[in-house]
Backbone as a ProteinNet text record, in pm:
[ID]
protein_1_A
[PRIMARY]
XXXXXXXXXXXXXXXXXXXXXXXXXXXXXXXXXXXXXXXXXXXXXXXXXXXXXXXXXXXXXXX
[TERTIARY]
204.6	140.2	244	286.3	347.4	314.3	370.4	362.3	257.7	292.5	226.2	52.4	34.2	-99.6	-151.2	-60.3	-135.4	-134.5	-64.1	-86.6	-233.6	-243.8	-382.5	-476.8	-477.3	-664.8	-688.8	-786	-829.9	-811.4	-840.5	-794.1	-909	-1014.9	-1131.9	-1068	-1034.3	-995.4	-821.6	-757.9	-599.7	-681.5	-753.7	-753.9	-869.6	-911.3	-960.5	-859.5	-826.3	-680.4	-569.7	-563.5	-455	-548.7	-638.9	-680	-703.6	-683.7	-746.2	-575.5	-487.3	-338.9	-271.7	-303.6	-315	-344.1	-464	-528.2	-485.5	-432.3	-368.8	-196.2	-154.5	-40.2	-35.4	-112.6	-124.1	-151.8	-263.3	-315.2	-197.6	-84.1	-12.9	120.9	118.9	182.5	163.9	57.8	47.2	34.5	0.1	4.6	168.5	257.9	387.7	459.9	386	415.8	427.5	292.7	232.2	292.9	316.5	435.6	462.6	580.2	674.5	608.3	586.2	504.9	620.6	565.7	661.3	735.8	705.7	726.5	724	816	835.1	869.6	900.2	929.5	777.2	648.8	513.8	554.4	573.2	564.1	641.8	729.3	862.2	776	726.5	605.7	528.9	448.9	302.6	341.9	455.2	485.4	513.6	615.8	653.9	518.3	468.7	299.6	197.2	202	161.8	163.7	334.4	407	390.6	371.5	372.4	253.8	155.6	4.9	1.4	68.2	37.5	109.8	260.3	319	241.5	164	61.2	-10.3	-80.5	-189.6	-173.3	-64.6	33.8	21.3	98.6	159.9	-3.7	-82.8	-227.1	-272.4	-282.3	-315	-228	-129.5	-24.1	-56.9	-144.2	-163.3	-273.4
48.3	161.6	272.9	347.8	426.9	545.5	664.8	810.2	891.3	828.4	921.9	910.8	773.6	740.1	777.3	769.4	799.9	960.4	1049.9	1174.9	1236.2	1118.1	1170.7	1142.3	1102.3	1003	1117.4	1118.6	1226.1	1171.7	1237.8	1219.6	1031.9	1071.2	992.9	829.2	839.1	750.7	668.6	806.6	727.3	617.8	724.2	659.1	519.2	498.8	349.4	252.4	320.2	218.4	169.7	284.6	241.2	122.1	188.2	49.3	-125.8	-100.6	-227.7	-298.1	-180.3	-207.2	-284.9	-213.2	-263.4	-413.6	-458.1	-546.9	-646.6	-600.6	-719	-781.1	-654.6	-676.5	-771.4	-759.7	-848.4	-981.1	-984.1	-1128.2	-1180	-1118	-1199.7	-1238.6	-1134.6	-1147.8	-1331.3	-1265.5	-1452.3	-1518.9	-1523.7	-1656.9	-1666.2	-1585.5	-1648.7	-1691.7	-1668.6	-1677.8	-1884.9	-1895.9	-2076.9	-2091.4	-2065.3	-2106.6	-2010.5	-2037.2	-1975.2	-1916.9	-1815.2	-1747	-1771.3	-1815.5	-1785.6	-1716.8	-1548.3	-1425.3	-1349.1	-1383.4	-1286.1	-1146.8	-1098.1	-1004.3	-898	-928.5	-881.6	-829.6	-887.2	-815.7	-667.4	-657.6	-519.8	-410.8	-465.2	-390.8	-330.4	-389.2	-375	-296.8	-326.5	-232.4	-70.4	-71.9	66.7	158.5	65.1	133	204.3	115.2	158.5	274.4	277.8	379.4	526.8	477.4	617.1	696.5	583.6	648.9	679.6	658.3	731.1	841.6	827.1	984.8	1090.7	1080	1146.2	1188.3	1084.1	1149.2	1232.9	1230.6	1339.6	1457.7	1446.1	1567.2	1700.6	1620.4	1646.1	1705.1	1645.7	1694.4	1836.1	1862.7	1936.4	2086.4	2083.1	2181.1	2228.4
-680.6	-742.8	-757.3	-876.4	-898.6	-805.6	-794.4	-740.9	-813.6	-974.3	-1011.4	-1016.8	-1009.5	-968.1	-850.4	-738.3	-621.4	-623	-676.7	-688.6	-756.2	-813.8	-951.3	-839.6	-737.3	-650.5	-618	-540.6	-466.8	-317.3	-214.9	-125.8	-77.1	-54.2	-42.8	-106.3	-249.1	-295.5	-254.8	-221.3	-183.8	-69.7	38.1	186.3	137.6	55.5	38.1	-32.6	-115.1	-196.1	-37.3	13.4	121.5	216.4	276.1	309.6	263.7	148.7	109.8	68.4	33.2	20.5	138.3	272.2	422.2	412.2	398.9	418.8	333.3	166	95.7	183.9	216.8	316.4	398.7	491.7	606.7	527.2	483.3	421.7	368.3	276	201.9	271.2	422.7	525.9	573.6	632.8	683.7	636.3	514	421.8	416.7	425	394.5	513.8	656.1	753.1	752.9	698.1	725.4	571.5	449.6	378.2	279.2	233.1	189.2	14.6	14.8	-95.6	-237.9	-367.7	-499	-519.8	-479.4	-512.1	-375.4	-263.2	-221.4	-209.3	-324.4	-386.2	-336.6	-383.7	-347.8	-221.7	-119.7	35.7	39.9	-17.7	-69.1	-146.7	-267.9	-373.4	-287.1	-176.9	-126.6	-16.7	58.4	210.7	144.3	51.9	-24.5	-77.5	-163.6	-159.3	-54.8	36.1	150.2	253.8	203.7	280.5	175.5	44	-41.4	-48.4	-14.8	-4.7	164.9	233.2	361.4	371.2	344.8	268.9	213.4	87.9	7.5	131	194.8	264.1	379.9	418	556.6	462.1	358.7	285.6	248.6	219.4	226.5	294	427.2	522.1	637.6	563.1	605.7	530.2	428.9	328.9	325.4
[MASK]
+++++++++++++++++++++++++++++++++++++++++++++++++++++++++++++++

């Protein structure tokens, strides 16, 4: 997810996107754990996301 999308949510909405971002994480986590995923590339995409919408939501909460 770009910056500039997660800038546009509202707060309500980042903190459900992040969760469910979380949750695709892990899942696609262990699936590559028991084998080796096409596109590992996804796990890099999805952790950075994760981290930008929890960024957003500090920065938020700081203001």
């Amino acid at each position: 997810m770009k910056q500039s999308e997660i800038i546009s949510l509202s707060t309500a909405e980042l903190q459900e996107k992040l969760g469910e971002t979380k949750k695709s994480y892990t899942d696609l986590k262990m699936a590559h754990a028991i084998s080796p995923l096409e596109n590992p590339i996804q796990l890099k995409h999805l952790r950075r996301s994760v981290a930008r919408m929890a960024t957003e939501l500090s920065k938020r909460d700081d203001q």
